[in-house]
LOROMAR-164505 format. One record per residue: x, y, z of N, C-alpha, C, O in turn. Coordinates in steps of 0.2 Angstrom, whole numbers, always signed. Layout:
X, Y, Z, X, Y, Z, X, Y, Z, X, Y, Z
...
This chain:
+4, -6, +0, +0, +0, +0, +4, +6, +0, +10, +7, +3
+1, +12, -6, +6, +17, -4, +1, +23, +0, -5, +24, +0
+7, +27, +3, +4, +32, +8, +8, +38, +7, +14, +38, +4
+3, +44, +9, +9, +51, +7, +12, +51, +0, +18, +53, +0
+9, +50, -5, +10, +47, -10, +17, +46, -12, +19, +47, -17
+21, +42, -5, +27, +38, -8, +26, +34, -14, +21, +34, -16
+31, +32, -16, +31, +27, -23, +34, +23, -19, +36, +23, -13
+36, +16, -25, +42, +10, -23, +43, +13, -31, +40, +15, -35
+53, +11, -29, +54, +13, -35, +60, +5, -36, +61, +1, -32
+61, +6, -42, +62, -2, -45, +68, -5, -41, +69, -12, -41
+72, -1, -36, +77, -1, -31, +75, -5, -24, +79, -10, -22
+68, -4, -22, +63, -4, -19, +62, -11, -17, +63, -14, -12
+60, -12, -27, +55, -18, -30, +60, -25, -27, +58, -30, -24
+65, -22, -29, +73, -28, -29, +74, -30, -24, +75, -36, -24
+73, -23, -18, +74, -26, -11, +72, -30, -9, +75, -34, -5
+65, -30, -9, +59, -35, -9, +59, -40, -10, +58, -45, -6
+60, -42, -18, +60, -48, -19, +67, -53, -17, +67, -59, -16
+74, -49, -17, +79, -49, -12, +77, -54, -5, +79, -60, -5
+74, -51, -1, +71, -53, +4, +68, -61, +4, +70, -66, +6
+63, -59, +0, +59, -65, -3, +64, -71, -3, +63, -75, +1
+68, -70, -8, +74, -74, -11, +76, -79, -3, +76, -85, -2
+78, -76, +0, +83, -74, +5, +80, -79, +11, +83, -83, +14
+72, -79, +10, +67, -80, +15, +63, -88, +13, +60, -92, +17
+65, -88, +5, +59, -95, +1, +67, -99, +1, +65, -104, -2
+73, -99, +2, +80, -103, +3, +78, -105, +10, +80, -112, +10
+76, -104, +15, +77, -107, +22, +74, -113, +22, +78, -118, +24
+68, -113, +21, +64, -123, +23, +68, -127, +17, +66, -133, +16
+74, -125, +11, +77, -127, +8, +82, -131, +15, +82, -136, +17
+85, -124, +15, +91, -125, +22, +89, -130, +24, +92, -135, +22
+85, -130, +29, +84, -134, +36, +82, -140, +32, +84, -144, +35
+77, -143, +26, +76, -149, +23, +82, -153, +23, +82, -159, +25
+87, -150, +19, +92, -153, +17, +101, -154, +20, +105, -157, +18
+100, -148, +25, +105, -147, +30, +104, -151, +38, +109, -151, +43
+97, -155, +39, +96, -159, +45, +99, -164, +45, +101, -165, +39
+102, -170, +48, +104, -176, +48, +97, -180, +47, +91, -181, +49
+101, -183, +42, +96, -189, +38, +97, -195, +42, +99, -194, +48
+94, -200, +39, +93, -207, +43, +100, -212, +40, +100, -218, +42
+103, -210, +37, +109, -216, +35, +114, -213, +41, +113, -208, +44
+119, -219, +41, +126, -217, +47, +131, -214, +45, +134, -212, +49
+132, -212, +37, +138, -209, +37, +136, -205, +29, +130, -205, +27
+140, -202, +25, +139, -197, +20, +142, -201, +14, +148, -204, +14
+139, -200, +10, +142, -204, +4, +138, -200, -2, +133, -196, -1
+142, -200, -11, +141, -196, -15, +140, -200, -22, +143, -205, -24
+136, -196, -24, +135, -199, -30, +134, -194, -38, +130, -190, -40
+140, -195, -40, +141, -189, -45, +140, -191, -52, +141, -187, -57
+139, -196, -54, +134, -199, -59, +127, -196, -60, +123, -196, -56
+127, -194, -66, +120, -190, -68, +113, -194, -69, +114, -200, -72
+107, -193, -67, +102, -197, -67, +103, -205, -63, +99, -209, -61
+108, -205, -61, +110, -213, -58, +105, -214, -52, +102, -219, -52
+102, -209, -46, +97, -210, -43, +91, -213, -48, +88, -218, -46
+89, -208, -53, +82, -210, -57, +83, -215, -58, +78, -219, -56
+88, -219, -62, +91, -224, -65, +88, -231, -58, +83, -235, -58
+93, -231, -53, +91, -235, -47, +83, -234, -44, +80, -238, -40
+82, -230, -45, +75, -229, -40, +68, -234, -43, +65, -238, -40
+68, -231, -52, +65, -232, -57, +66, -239, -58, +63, -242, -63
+69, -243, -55, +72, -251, -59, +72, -255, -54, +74, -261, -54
+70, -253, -50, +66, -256, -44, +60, -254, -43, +59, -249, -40
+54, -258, -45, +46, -256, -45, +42, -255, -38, +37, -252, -37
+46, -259, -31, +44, -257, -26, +49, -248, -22, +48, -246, -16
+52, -247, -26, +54, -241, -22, +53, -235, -27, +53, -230, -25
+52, -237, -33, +50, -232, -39, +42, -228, -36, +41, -222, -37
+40, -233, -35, +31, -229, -32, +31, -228, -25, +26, -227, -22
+37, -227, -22, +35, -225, -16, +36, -216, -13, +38, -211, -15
+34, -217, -9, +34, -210, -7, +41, -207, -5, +42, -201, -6
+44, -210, -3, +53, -207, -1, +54, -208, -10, +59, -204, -12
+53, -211, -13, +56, -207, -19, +53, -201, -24, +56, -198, -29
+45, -201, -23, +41, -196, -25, +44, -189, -18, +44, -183, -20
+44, -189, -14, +45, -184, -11, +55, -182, -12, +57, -176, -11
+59, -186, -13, +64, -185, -18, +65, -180, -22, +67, -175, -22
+61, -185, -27, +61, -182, -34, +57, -173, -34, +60, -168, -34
+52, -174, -34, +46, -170, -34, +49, -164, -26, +51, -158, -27
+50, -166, -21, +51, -162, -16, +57, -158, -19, +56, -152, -19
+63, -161, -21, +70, -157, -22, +67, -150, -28, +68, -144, -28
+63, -152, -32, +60, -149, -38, +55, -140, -33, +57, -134, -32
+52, -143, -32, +48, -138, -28, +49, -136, -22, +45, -131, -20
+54, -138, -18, +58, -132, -13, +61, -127, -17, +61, -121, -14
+63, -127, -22, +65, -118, -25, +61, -115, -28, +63, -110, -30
+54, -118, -30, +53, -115, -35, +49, -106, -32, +48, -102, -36
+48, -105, -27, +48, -99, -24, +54, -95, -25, +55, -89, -28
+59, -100, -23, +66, -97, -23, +68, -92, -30, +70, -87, -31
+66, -97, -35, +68, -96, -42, +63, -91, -45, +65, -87, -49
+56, -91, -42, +51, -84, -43, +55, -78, -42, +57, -74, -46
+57, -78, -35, +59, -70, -31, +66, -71, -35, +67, -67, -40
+69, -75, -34, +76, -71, -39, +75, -67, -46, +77, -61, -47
+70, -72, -50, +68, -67, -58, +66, -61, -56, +65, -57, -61
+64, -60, -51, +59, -51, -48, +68, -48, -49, +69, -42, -50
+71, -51, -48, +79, -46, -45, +84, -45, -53, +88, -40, -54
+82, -49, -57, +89, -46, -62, +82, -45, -67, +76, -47, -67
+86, -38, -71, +83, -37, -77, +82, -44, -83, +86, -49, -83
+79, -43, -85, +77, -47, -94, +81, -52, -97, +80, -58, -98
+88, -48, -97, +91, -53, -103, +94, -58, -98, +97, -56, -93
+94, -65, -101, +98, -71, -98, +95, -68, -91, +99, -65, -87
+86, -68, -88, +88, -67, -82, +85, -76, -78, +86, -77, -72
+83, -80, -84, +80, -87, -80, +88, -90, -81, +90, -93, -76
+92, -89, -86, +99, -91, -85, +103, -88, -78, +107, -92, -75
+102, -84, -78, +105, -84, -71, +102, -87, -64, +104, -88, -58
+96, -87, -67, +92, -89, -58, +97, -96, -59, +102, -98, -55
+95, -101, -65, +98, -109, -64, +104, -107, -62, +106, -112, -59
+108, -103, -63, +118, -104, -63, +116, -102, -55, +117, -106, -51
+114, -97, -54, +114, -95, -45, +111, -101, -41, +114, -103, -35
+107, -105, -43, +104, -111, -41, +108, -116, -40, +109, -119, -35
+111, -118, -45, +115, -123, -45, +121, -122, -41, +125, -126, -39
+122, -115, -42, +131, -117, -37, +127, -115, -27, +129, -115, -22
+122, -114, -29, +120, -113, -20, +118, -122, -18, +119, -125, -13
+115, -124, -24, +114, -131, -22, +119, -136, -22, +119, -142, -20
+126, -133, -26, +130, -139, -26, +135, -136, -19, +140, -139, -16
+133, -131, -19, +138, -127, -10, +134, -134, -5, +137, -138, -2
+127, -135, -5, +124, -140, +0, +125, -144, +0, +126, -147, +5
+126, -147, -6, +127, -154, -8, +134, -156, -3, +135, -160, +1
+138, -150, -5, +147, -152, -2, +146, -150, +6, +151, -153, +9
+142, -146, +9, +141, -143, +16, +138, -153, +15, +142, -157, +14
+132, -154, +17, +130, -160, +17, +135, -167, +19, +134, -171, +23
+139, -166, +13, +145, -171, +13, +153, -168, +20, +157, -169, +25
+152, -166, +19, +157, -163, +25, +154, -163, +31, +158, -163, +36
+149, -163, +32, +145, -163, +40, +145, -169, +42, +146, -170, +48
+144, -175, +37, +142, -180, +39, +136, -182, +43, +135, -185, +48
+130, -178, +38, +125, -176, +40, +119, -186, +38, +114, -187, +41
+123, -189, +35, +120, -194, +34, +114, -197, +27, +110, -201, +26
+117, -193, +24, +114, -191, +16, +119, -193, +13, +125, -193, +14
+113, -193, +7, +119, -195, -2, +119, -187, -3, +115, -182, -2
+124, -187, -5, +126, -180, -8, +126, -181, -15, +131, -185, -17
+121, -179, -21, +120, -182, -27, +119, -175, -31, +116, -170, -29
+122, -176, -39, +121, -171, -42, +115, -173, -43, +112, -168, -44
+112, -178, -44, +103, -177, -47, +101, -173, -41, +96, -171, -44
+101, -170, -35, +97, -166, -31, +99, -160, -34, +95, -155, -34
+104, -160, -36, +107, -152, -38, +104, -149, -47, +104, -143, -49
+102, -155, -49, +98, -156, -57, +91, -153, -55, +88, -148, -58
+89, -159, -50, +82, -156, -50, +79, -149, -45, +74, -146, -45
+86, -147, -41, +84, -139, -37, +85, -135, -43, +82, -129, -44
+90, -138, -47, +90, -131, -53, +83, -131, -58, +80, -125, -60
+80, -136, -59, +77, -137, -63, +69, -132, -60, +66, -128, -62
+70, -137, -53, +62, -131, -48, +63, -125, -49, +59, -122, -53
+69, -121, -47, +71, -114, -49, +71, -111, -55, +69, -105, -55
+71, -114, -60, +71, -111, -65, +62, -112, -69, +60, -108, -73
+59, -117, -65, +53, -117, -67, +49, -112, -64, +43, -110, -66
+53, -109, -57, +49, -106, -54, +48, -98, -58, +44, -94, -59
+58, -96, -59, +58, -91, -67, +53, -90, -72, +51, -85, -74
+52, -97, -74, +48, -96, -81, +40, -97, -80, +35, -96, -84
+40, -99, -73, +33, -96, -72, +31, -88, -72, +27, -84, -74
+37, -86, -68, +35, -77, -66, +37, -72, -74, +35, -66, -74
+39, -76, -78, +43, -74, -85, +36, -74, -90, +36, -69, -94
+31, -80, -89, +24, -79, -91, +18, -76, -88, +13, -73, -90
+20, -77, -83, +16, -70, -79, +19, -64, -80, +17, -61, -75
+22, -62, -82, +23, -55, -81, +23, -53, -89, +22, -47, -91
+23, -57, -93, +21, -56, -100, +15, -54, -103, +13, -50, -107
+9, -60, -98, +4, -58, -97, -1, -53, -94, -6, -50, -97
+4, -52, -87, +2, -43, -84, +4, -37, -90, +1, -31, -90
+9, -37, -96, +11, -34, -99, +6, -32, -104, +4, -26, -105
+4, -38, -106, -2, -39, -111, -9, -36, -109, -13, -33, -112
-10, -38, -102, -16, -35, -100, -18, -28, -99, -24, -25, -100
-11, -24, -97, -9, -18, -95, -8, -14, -101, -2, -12, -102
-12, -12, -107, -11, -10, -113, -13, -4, -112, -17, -4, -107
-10, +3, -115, -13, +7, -112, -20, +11, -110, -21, +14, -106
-24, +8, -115, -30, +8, -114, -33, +7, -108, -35, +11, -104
-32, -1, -105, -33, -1, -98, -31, +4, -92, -34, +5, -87
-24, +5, -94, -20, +10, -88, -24, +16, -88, -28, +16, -83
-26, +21, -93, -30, +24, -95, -38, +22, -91, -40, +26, -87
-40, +18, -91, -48, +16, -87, -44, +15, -80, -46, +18, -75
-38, +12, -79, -39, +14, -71, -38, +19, -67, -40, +20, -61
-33, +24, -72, -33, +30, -69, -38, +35, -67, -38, +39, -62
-43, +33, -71, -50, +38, -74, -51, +34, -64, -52, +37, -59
-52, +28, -65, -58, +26, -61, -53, +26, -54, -56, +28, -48
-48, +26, -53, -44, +30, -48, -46, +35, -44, -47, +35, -38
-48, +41, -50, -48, +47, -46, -56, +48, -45, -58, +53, -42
């Protein structure tokens, strides 16, 4: 809400979603920086090699530790990767959400493995945090193309009128 007729100005805008960014990373943190239920830390730098084991076994394929895996690693950033695309201008800006994503998610991966937190430390978590992330980019990148489209001047025009 504005008042005294401050404005927000795009400075503002940044800080905000800055914050946002700052704030939709934490239940990331705490999800995947707690101690797991294995006794020691082990790594797995083969690409897809999770999908690969999970998938080829039909009793762990359908289960919920690997749907909340898959799907869970995906959708903890996708907030994240929203409020980042609010912070860089246009060009290459879903390109930088995934490059920011991934090296913050491959920092956890190696935090994770040095703690000895009791987890696999796997680049497929790091595949699919990039991937939630940048889905959550190209959701706000369609939305905002759309508020574009909406906001023709004609409309801006009718809410001004009905504004005042």
């Amino acid at each position: 809400m504005i008042r005294n007729g401050a404005t927000i100005t795009p400075w503002h805008g940044r800080a905000i979603f800055g914050i946002l960014a700052i704030s939709s990373i934490v239940p990331f943190l705490f999800v995947t920086l707690t101690r797991g239920a294995g006794a020691g830390s082990s790594v797995s730098l083969t690409p897809f090699r999770e999908f690969w084991d999970a998938f080829s076994n039909a009793s762990v394929a359908f289960s919920g530790v690997t749907f909340f895996n898959f799907v869970g690693n995906m959708l903890l950033l996708v907030p994240f990767g929203a409020a980042l695309s609010f912070i860089w201008s246009a060009p290459r800006r879903t390109f930088k959400v995934a490059l920011t994503t991934s090296v913050i998610s491959l920092a956890v991966e190696a935090t994770q493995y040095s703690l000895s937190l009791g987890r696999v430390s796997s680049i497929d978590d790091v595949l699919l945090n990039t991937i939630g992330a940048t889905a959550g980019a190209l959701l706000v990148r369609r939305w905002s193309r759309k508020a574009q489209e909406a906001m023709s001047p004609t409309t801006l025009e009718t809410l001004v009128h009905a504004a005042r």
